[in-house]
C-alpha positions as CSV (number, residue, x, y, z in Angstrom):
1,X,-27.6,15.0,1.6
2,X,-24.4,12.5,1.8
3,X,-25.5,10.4,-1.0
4,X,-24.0,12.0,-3.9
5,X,-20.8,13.3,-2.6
6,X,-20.2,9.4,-1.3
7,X,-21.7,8.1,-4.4
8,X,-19.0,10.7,-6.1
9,X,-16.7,9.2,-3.9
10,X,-16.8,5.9,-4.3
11,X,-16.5,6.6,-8.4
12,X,-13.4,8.7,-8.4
13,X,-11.2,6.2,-5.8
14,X,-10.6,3.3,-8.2
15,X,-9.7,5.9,-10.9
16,X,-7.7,7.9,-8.5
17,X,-5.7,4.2,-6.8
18,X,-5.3,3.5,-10.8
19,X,-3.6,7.0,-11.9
20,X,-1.4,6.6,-8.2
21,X,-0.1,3.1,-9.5
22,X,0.3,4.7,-13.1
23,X,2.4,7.5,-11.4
24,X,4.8,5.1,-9.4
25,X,5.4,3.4,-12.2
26,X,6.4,6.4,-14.8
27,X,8.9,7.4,-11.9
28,X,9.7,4.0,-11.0
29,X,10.7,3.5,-15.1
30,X,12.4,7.0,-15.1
31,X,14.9,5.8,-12.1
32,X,15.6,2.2,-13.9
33,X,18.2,1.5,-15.3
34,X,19.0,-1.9,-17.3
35,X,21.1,-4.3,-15.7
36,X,24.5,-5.5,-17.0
37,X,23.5,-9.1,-17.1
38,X,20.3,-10.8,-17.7
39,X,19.9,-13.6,-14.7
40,X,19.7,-17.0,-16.7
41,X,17.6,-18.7,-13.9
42,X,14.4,-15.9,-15.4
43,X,15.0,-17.0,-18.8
44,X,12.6,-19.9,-18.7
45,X,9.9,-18.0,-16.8
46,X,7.3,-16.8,-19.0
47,X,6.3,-13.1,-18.5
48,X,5.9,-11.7,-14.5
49,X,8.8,-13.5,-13.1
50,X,11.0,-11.6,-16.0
51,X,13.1,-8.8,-14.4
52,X,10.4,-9.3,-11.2
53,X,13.5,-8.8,-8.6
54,X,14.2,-5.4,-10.4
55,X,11.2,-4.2,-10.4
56,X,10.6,-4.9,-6.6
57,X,13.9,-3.0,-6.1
58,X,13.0,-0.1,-8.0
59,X,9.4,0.0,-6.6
60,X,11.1,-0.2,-3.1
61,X,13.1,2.6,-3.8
62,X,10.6,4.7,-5.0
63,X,8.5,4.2,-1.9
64,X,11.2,5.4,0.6
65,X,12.3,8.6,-1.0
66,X,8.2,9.5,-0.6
67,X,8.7,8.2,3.1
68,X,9.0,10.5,6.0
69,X,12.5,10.5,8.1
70,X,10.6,8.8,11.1
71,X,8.4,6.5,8.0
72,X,11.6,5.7,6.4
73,X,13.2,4.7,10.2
74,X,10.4,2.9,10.6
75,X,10.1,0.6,7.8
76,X,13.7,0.3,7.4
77,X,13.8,-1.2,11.2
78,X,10.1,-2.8,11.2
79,X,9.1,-3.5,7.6
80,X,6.0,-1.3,8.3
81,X,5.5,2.5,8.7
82,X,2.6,4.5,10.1
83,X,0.3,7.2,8.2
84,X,-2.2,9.3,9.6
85,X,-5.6,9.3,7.2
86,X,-6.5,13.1,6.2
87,X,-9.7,12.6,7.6
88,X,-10.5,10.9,11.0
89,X,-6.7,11.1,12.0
90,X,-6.8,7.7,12.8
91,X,-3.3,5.6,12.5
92,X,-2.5,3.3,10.3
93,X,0.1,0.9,10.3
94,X,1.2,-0.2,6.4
95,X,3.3,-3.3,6.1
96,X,5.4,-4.5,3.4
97,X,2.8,-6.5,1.1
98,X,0.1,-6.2,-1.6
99,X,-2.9,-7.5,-0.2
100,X,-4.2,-7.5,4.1
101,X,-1.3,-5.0,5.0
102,X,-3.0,-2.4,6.6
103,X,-4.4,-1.9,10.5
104,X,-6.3,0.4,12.3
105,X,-4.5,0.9,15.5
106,X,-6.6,1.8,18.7
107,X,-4.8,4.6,20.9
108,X,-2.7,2.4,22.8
109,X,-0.9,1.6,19.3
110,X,-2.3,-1.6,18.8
111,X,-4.1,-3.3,15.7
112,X,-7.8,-3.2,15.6
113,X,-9.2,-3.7,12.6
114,X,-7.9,-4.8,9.1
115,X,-8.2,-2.4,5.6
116,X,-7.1,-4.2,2.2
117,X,-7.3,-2.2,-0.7
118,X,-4.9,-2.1,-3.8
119,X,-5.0,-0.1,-6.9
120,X,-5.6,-2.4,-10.2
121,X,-2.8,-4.9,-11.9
122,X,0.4,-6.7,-10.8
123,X,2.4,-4.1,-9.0
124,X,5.0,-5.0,-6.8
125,X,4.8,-4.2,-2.7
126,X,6.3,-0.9,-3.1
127,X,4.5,0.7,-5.7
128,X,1.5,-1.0,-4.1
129,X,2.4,0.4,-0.6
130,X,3.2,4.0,-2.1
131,X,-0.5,3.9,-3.1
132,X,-2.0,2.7,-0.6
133,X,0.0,5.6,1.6
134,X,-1.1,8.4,-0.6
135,X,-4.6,7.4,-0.9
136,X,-4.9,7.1,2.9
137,X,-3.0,10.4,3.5
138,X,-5.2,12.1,1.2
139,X,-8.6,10.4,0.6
140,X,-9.2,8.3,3.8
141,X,-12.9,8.2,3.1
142,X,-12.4,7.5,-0.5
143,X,-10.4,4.6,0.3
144,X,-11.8,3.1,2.7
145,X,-15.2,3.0,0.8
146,X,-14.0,0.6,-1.3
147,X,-11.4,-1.3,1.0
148,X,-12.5,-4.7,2.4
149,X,-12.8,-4.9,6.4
150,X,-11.0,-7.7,8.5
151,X,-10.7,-8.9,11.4
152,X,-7.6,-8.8,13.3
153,X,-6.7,-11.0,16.0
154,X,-5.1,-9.8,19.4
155,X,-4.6,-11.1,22.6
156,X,-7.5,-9.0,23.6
157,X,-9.8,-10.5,21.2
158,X,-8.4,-14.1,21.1
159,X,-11.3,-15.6,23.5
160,X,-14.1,-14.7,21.0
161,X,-15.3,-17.5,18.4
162,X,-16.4,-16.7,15.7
């Protein structure tokens, strides 16, 4: 009975993480503007590092005007901000990162369980975190289907070897 829509699922995610990142980035482009100097210290970096600190900006940028007023407060005090997925209306806590930057939090607010799950190529943290927002905020299920689990250690926890 669950089979297909899950196996449905699970095929329409990466696409749908792929076009997100695809969409930051046309309106991360459509914001930049080119800079009035080119910073010599780049110049001898080969390819990524090129422009990399105006990229991050713009990415950053483009991540808070989709932010919330209480997001936006958030991230801007915390460098993290909380979502609420579509489906289970669990919280999640998003920090600034590209990789092992989201927790489950329990009811009393705390971490409980890792997600880490990105959409495909070398996106900085904000077009990465703008994806990872919309994906959980829309396809919770979807997302977390192809997110890999970790384990996050509390003081709670802390006694348990593993």
């Amino acid at each position: 009975m669950f089979r297909q829509p899950l196996r449905n699922a699970k095929e329409r995610l990466p696409l749908f993480l792929s076009e997100c990142g695809r969409r930051a980035r046309v309106l991360r482009d459509s914001l930049w503007r080119p800079p009035n100097r080119i910073d010599p210290s780049l110049r001898f970096v080969p390819g990524f590092r090129c422009g990399y600190w105006e990229r991050e900006t713009r990415g950053l940028e483009l991540l808070k005007e989709w932010l919330s007023p209480e997001q936006f407060a958030q991230y801007d005090t915390k460098r993290y901000f909380e979502v609420t997925g579509c489906h289970s209306g669990k919280r999640y806590r998003i920090s600034h990162g590209t990789s092992m930057n989201i927790h489950e939090l329990d009811g009393a607010g705390c971490p409980c369980v890792g997600w880490c799950f990105a959409p495909k190529g070398y996106l900085v943290a904000g077009d990465v975190m703008l994806a990872q927002k919309i994906a959980l905020e829309t396809d919770e299920r979807g997302a977390l289907n192809v997110a890999n689990k970790f384990f996050v250690p509390t003081s709670r926890n802390m006694h348990l070897h593993y």
